[in-house]
C-alpha positions, 0 to 999 in steps of 0.5 A: 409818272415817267409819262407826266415828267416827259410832259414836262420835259416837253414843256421846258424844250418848247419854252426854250424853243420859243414856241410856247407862250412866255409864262406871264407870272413867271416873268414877274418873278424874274423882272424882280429888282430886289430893291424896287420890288413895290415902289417901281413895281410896274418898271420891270412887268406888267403885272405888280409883284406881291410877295415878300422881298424873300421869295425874291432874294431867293430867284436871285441867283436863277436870274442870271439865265436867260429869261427863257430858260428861267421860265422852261426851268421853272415850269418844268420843275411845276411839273416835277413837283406835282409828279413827286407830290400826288406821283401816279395820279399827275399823268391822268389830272394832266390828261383830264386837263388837255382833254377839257382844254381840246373840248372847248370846256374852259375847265384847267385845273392845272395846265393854266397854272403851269403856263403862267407859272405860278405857284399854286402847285408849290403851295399844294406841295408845301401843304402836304409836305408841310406836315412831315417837314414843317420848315416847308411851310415858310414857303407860303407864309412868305409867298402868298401869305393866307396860305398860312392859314394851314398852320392851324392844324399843327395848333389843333393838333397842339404840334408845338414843335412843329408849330415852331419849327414852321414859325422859326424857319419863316422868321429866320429867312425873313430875317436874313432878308431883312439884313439884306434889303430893309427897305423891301419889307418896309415897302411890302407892308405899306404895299399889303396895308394900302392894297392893290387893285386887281382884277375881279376875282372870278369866284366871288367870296370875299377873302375874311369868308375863305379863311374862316371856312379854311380855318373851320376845314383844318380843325376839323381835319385836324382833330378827325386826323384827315390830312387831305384836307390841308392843300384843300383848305391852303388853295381856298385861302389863295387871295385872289380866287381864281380857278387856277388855285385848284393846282393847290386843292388837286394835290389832295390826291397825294393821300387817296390811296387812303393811308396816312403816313405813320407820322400824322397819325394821332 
């Protein structure tokens, strides 16, 4: 594990250093203007913003770094997550990563993420501490949204507490954010309900089929008590499919050794 967090810690100094590439989605989240977070979108990066105006509201304070820092910050934390999400297991899907990308072999099942700093590893994370911490999940309602679609195994299980508790805390952060900028959200709606063209996803299933596999997935781990499943299933219901979003799926790893936690057993 301390080998996987040098990594990172190498990745912040390069990026500090200038010499590694900015990290493209990184720079999206820090060119984001609370205020003009839709309408004005392509002002600030070349790339829109999409999530809600509270994944914004909340780099508020971290956009007061340079924005290299921001982004050595950022992508060293990426690392920091994986490391404490799947822990021994974050060295050697690095190392399978760097040995695919000398190869030649266009296979990255983490190191791209990571690079453009998105956050698909923080939704695998979010998906397996989600269960125990279930306020956790807040993070993919207001990000990329379908991920949410992992709330389904607190319903299957009928964990309505947790349920609640993960519903709540969302509610609650949207609404704090909500008094803060109204506009935002009235602007994030019309932007979700009009739709935006992007790039052709590289894994052609249309959205509406991912989540109902995603949906089938969960309650059957649900019911046959396999927590794996979760970050699998929350990675398949990124919107846009591209290869990256196995950051999200590799955080299954965090149940290999086979043990459930005590608190997800039925």
């Amino acid at each position: 594990m301390a080998a996987a967090l040098g990594l990172g810690v190498a990745l912040a100094v390069a990026q500090v250093s200038h010499l590694v590439p900015s990290a493209q989605d990184a720079h999206v989240y820090y060119a984001a203007k609370p205020g003009y977070l839709y309408a004005e979108r392509y002002a600030f990066a070349e790339e829109p913003f999409t999530y809600s105006p509270a994944f914004a509201d909340v780099l508020a304070p971290f956009r007061l770094l340079p924005e290299h820092w921001f982004m050595a910050l950022w992508q060293g934390g990426l690392i920091a997550v994986l490391v404490a999400t799947i822990r021994a297991w974050a060295l050697p899907v690095l190392l399978i990563d760097v040995a695919f990308l000398l190869s030649g072999v266009p296979v990255s099942l983490v190191l791209a993420d990571i690079a453009m700093g998105n956050v698909h590893v923080l939704l695998g994370a979010a998906a397996v501490a989600g269960l125990r911490r279930p306020g956790v999940w807040a993070f993919a309602l207001l990000s990329k949204l379908t991920p949410g679609v992992g709330l389904l195994w607190f319903l299957a299980r009928r964990e309505w507490r947790n349920l609640a508790v993960a519903l709540g805390t969302t509610g609650t952060v949207a609404l704090l954010s909500f008094v803060v900028i109204p506009g935002d959200w009235f602007e994030w709606v019309r932007f979700l309900a009009g739709g935006e063209d992007f790039p052709l996803p590289v894994i052609p299933v249309p959205l509406a089929v991912r989540l109902a596999m995603s949906a089938a997935l969960l309650w059957w781990g649900a019911r046959a008590n396999h927590p794996w499943v979760v970050p699998v299933a929350v990675g398949w219901a990124i919107p846009i499919p591209y290869p990256t979003m196995t950051a999200t799926m590799v955080c299954a790893l965090a149940y290999a050794s086979g043990r459930t936690p005590r608190s997800l057993r039925t």
